[in-house]
C-alpha positions as CSV (number, residue, x, y, z in Angstrom):
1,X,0.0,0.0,0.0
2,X,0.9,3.5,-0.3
3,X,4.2,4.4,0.9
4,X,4.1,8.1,-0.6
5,X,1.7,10.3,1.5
6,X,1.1,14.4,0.6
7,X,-2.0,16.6,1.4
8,X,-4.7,15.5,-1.6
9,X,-5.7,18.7,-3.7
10,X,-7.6,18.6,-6.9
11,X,-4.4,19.8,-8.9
12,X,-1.8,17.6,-7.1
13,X,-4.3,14.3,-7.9
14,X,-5.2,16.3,-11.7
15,X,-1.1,16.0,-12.4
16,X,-0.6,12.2,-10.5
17,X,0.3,10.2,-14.1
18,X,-0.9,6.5,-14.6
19,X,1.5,3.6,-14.4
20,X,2.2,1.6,-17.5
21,X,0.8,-1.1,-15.8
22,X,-0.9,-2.5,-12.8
23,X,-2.2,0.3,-10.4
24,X,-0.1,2.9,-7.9
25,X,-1.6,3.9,-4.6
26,X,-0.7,7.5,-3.1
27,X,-2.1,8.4,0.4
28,X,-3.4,11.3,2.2
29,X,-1.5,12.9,4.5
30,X,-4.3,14.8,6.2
31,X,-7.4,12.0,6.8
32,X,-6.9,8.5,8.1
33,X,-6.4,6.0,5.7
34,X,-7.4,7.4,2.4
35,X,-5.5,7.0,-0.3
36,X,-6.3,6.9,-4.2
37,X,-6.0,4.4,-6.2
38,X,-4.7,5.1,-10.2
39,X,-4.7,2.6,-12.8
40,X,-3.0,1.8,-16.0
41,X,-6.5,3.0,-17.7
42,X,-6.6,6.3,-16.2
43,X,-9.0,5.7,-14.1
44,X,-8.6,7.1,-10.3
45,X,-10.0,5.7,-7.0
46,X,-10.7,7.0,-3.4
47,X,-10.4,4.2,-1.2
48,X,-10.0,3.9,2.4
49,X,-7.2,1.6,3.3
50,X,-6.3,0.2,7.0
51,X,-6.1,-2.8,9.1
52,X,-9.4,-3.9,10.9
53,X,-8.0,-6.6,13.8
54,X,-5.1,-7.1,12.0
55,X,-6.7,-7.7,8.8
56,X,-5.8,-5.3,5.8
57,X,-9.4,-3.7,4.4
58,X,-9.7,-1.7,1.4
59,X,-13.2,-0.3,0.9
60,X,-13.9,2.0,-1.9
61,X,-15.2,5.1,-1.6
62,X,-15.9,6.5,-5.5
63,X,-14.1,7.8,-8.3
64,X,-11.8,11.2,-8.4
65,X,-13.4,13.7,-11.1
66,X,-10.7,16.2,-11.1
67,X,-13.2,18.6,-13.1
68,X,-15.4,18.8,-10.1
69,X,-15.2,22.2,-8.1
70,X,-13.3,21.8,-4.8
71,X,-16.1,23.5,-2.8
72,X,-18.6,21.7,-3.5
73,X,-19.9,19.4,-0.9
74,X,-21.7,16.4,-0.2
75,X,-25.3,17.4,0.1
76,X,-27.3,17.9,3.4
77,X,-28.9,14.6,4.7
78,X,-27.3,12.5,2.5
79,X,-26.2,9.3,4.6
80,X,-22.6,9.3,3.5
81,X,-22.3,5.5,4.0
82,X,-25.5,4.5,1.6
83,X,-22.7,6.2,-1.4
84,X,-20.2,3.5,-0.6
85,X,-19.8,1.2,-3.4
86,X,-22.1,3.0,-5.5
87,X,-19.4,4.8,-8.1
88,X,-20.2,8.2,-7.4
89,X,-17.4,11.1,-8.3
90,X,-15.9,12.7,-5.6
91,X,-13.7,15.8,-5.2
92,X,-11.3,15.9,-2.6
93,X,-13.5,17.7,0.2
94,X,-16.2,15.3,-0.3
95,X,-13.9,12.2,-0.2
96,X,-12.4,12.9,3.3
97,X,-15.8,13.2,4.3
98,X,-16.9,10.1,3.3
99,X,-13.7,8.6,4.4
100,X,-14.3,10.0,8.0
101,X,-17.6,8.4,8.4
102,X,-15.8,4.9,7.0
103,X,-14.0,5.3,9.5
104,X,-16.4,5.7,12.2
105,X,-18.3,2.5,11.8
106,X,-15.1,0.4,11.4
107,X,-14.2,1.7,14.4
108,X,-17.4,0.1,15.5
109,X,-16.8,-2.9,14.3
110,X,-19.2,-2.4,11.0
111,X,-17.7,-2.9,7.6
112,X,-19.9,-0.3,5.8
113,X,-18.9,-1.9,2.1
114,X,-20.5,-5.5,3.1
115,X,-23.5,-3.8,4.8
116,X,-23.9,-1.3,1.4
117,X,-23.6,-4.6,-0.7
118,X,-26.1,-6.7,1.4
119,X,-28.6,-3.6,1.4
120,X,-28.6,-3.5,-2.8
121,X,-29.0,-6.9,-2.8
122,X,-31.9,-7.1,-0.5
123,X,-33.5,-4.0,-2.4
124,X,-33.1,-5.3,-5.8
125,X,-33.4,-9.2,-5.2
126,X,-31.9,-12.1,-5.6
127,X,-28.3,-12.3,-8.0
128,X,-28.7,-13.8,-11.2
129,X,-25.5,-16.0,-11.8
130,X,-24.5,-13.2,-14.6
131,X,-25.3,-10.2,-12.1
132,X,-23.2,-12.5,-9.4
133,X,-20.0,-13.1,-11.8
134,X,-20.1,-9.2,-13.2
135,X,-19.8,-8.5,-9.4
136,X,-17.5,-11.1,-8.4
137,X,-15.3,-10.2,-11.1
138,X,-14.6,-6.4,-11.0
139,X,-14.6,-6.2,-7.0
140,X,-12.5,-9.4,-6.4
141,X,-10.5,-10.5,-9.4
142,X,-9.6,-7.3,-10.8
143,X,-8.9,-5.4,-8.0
144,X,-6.7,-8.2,-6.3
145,X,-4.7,-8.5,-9.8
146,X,-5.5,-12.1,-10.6
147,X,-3.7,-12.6,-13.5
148,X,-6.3,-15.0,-14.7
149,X,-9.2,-12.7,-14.4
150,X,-9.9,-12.8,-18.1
151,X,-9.1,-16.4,-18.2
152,X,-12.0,-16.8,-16.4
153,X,-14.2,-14.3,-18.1
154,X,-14.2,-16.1,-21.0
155,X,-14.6,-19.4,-19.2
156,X,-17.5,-18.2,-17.3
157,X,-18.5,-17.8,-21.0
158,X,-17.7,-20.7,-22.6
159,X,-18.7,-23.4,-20.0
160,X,-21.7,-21.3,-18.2
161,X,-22.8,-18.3,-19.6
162,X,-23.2,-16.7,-23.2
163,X,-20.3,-16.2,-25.4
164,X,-20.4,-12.5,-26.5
165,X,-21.1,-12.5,-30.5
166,X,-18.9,-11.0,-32.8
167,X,-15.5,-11.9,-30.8
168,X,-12.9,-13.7,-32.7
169,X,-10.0,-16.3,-31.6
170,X,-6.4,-15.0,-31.9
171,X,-6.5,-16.7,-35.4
172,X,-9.6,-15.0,-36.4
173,X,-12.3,-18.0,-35.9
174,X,-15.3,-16.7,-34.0
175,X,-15.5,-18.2,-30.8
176,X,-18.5,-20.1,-29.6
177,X,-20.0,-22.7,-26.8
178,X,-18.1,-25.5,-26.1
179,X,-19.7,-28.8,-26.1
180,X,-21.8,-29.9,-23.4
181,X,-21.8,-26.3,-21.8
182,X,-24.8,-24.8,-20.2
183,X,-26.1,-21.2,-20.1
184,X,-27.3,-20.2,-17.1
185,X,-26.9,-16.3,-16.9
186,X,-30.0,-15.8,-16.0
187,X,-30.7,-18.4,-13.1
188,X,-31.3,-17.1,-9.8
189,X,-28.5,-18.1,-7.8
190,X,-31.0,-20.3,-5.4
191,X,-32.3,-21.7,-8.5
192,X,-28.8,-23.9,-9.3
193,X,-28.7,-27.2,-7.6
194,X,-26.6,-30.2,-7.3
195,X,-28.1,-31.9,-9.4
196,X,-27.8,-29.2,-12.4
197,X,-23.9,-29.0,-11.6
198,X,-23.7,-33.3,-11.6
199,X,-25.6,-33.3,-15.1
200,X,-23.2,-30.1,-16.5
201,X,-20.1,-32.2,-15.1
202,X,-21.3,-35.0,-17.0
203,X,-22.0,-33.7,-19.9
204,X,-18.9,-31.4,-19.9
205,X,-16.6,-34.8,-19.1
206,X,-18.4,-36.3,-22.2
207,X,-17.9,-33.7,-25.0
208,X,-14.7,-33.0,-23.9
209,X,-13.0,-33.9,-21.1
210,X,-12.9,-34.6,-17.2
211,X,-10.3,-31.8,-16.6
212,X,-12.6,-29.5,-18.7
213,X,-15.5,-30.3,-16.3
214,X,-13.3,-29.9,-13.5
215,X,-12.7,-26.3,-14.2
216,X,-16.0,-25.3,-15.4
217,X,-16.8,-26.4,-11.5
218,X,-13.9,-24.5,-9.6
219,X,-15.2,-21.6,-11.2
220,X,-18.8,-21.9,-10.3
221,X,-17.8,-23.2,-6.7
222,X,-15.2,-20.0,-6.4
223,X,-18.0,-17.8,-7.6
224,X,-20.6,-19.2,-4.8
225,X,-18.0,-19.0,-2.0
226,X,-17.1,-15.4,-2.9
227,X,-20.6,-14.1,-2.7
228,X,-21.6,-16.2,0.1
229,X,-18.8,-14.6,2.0
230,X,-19.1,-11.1,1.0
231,X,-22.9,-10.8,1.8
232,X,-24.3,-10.8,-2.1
233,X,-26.3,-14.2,-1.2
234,X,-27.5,-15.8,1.7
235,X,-28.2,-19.4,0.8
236,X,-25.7,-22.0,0.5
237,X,-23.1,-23.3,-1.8
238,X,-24.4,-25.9,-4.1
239,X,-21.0,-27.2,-5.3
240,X,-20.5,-27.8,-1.6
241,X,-21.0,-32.0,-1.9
242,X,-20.0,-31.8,-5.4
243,X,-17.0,-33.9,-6.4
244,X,-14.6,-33.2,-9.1
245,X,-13.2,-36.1,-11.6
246,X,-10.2,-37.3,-10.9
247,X,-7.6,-36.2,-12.7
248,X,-4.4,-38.8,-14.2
249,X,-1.8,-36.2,-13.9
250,X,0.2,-35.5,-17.7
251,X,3.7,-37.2,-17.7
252,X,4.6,-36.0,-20.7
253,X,8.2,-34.9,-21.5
254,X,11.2,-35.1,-23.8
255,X,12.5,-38.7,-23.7
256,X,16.1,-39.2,-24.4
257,X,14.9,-41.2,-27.9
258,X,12.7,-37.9,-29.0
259,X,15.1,-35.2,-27.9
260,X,18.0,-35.9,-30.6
261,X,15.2,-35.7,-32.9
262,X,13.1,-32.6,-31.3
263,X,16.3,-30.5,-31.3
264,X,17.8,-31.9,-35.2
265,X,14.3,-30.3,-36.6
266,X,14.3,-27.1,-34.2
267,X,18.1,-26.8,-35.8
268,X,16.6,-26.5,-38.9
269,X,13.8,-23.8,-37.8
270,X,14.6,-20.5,-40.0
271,X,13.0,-18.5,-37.2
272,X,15.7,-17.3,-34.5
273,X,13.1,-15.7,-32.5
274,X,11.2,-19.0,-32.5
275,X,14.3,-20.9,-32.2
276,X,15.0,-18.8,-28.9
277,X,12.0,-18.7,-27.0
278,X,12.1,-22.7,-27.7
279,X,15.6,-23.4,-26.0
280,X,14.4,-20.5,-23.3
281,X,11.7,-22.3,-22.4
282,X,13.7,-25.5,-22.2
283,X,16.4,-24.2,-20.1
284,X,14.5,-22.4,-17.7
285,X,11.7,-24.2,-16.8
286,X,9.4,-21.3,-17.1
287,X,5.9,-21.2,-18.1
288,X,5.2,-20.4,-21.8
289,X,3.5,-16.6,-21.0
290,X,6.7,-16.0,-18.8
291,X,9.4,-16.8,-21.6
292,X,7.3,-14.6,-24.0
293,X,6.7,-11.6,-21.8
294,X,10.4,-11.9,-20.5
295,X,11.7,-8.2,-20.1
296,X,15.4,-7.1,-20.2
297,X,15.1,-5.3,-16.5
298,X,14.4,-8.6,-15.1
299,X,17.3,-10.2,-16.5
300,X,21.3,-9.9,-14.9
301,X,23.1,-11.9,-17.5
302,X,26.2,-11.2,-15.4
303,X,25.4,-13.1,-12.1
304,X,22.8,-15.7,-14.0
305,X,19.6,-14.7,-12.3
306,X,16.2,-14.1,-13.6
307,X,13.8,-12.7,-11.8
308,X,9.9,-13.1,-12.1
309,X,8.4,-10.5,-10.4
310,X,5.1,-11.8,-8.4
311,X,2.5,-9.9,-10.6
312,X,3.5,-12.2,-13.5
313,X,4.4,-15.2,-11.2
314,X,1.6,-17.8,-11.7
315,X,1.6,-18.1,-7.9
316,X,1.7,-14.2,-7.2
317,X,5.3,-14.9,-5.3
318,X,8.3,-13.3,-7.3
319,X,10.2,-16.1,-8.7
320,X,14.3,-16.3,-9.1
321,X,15.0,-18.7,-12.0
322,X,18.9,-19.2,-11.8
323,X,20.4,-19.0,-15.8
324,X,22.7,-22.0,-17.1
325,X,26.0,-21.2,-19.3
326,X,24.2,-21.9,-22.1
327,X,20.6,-19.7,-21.7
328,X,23.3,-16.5,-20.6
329,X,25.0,-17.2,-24.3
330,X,21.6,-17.2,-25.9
331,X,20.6,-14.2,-23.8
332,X,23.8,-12.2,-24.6
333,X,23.5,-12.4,-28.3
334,X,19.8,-11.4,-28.2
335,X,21.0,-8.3,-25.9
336,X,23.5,-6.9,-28.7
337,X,20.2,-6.8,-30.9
338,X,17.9,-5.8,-28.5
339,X,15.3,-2.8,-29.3
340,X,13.1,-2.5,-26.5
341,X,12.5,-3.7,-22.6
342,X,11.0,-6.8,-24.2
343,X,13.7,-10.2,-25.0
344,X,11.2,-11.1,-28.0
345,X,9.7,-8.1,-29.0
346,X,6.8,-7.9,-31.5
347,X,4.6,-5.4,-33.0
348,X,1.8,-6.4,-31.2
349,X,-1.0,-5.1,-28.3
350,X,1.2,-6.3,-25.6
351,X,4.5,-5.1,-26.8
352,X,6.3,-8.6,-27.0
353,X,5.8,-12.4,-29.2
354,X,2.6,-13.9,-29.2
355,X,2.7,-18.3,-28.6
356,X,4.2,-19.6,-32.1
357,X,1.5,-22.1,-32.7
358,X,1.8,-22.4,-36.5
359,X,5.9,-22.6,-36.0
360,X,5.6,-25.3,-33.0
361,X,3.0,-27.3,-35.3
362,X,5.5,-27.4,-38.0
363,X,8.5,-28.4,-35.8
364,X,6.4,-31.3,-34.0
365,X,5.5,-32.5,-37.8
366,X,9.8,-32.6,-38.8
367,X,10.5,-34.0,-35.4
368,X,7.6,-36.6,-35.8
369,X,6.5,-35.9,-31.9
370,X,2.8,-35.3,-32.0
371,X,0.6,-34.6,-29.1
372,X,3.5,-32.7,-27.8
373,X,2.8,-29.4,-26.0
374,X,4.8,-26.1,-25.1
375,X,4.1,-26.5,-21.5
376,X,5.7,-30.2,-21.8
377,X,9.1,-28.1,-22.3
378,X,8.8,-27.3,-18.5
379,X,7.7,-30.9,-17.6
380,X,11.1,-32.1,-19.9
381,X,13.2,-29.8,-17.8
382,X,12.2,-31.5,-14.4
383,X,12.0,-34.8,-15.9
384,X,15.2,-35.0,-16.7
385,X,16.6,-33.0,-13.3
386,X,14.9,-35.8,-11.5
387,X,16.4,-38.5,-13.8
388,X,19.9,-37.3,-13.4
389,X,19.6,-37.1,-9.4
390,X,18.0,-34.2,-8.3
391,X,15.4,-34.0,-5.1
392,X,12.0,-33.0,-5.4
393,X,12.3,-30.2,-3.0
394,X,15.5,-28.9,-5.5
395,X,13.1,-29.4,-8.7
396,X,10.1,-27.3,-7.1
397,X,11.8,-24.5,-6.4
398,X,13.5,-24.5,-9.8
399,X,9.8,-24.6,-11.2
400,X,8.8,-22.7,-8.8
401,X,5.8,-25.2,-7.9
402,X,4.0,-23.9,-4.4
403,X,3.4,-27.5,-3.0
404,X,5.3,-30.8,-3.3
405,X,2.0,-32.3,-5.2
406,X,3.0,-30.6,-8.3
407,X,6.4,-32.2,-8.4
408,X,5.3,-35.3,-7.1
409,X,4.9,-36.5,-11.0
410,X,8.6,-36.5,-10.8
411,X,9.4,-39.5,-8.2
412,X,9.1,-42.1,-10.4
413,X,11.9,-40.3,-12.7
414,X,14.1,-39.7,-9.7
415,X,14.3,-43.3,-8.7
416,X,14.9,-44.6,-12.2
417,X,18.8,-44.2,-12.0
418,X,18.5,-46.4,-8.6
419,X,16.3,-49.1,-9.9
420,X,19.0,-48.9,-12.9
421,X,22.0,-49.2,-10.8
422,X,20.7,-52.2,-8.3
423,X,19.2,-54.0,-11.6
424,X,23.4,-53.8,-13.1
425,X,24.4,-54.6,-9.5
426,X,22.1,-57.5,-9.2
427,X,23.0,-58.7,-12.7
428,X,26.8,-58.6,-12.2
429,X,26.3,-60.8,-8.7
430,X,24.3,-63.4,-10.3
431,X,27.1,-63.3,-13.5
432,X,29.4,-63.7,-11.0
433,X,28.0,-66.4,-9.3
434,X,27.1,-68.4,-12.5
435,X,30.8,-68.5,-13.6
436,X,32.1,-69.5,-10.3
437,X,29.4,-71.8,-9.6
């Protein structure tokens, strides 16, 4: 939270610039715990910001119109806490205001956001399971900076809602349904019941695929819990004795049959940037997005380190990915040619390469390895740590995995070499004793 604190005036907040990305938070110096809140877009924030017995709360307030006088007020008999939530534009007289009387009732032990929230809800009836998402969405994943919030978005599409027409895959094909999916947008929360989730699952698992189901439920169940807890919806969670399908975990990787071949065809790839990001994301470990959004200011080519910071990190935890001999070559070439804070830069929205579908299809068709994806680079990496000797606790933190579950896949691999070495050991006792016998 804000570590820069000034008295707030329309002119000092007018000038404040947005960052490139993400959101900056500047506080007041003169009322308790408000600060503003400016992101990438432009768009600025009051919000009060303290800890509430010991918990951090952030509850905001409206939105900064700097072309609001600075004399106007809030107006008489207005109940300043009913404008909480609500989006209204504030000037900086009007903001303190409303800030002091946050203040107030968390000092009483009210959290005047959730009691706001409950109130609309109770005025305007039940959620619909579209009205719920659009909420859960913009107050939870957005503002917390889950990288995955438009994942979702279009999941909650695809799998329970209504895909938006007129929106195109990054190859131009218009997106749609997927198979077995259900739309329930407009279903009263209290209206969705196990059974309807069991029958989706099913259906979901048949078109497609368990794993598919799976996540079409998380979503839904993450959805429920956040409103539950947050005061949107009083009933109960209808995932809550739902079970997910069990899930064979992939084992694919890089055998040490395929990998003469995989690298003889990417030798023959007339794309260096392709070429690169390949033998980047073999090297490091790192997941696919990472490699491609991989910026020059993270990088130390002189001491080896890379350095993920946590809002790019999969796991929101900055990640330290140490560089071999041979991914610091790579990396210093690419610096003498670089143009840009990006290692693969592209003309493109986000400023950097795009996934190289069409190349990687082409390479997996020379190296005659279908079925093999991008993300198997990473598994190929700890694969073959684990065959040559390394712990699981060494290969998590090189992947940067959270819990020993995700590099539990690799324990067979690490005990290969062993069953090797007794099996050579056992063979040269019974040769022994066959020739002496």
């Amino acid at each position: 939270m804000p570590t820069t604190k000034f008295i707030f005036t329309r002119a000092s907040l007018a000038a404040l610039p947005s960052p490139a990305k993400g959101r900056l938070y500047r506080g007041d110096a003169q009322t308790r715990g408000l600060v503003l809140d400016i992101q990438a877009s432009g768009t600025k924030s009051f919000q009060v910001y303290r800890k509430v017995n010991g918990k951090p709360t952030r509850i905001t307030l409206g939105r900064f119109n700097p072309a609001m006088p600075e004399s106007r007020e809030v107006p008489a008999g207005t109940d300043l806490l009913a404008l909480v939530g609500t989006s209204a534009e504030l000037n900086v007289r009007m903001a303190r205001r409303l800030a002091d009387a946050v203040n107030a009732s968390l000092d009483r032990g009210v959290d005047p956001a959730k009691e706001a929230r409950l109130n609309r809800t109770q005025q305007s009836g039940e959620l619909t399971l579209r009205a719920a998402f659009d909420t859960y969405f913009t107050e939870h994943l957005v503002p917390h900076g889950r990288k995955t919030a438009e994942d979702m978005r279009n999941d909650f599409a695809r799998y329970l809602g209504k895909v938006p027409p007129g929106q195109k895959k990054p190859r131009g094909k218009e997106k749609c349904k997927s198979k077995g999916a259900v739309d329930w947008e407009q279903r009263k929360l209290s209206s969705i019941e196990q059974g309807d989730i069991r029958r989706m699952m099913i259906q979901l698992k048949e078109k497609i695929g368990g794993r598919t189901a799976n996540k079409a439920f998380v979503l839904l169940r993450s959805l429920y819990n956040w409103v539950i807890a947050h005061g949107f919806y009083p009933g109960v969670n209808p995932c809550s004795n739902v079970e997910k399908f069990k899930e064979n975990s992939r084992e694919r990787f890089l055998t040490s049959e395929e990998l003469p071949r995989f690298m003889a065809a990417l030798n023959k790839s007339e794309h260096q940037d392709f070429k690169d990001f390949v033998f980047l994301a073999l090297f490091t470990g790192a997941r696919r997005e990472n490699v491609l959004g991989m910026r020059w200011g993270d990088v130390d080519v002189g001491s080896g380190m890379w350095t993920i910071p946590g809002a790019q990190s999969k796991n929101d935890m900055p990640l330290t990915i140490p560089l071999t001999s041979a991914t610091k070559a790579l990396l210093a070439i690419r610096k003498e040619q670089a143009a840009g804070p990006y290692v693969f830069p592209a003309v493109s929205k986000s400023g950097h390469m795009s996934a190289p579908n069409k190349h990687w299809k082409k390479l997996l068709m020379e190296a005659e390895l279908p079925g093999l994806r991008i993300h198997d680079l990473r598994r190929s990496l700890g694969s073959w740590a684990a065959m040559t000797g390394a712990s699981l606790a060494i290969i998590g933190r090189a992947l940067g995995h959270k819990s020993t579950d995700a590099t539990a896949v690799y324990a067979r691999l690490q005990h290969d070499p062993v069953m090797e070495a007794m099996e050579r050991a056992t063979a040269a006792m019974l040769e022994k004793a066959a020739a002496t016998g």
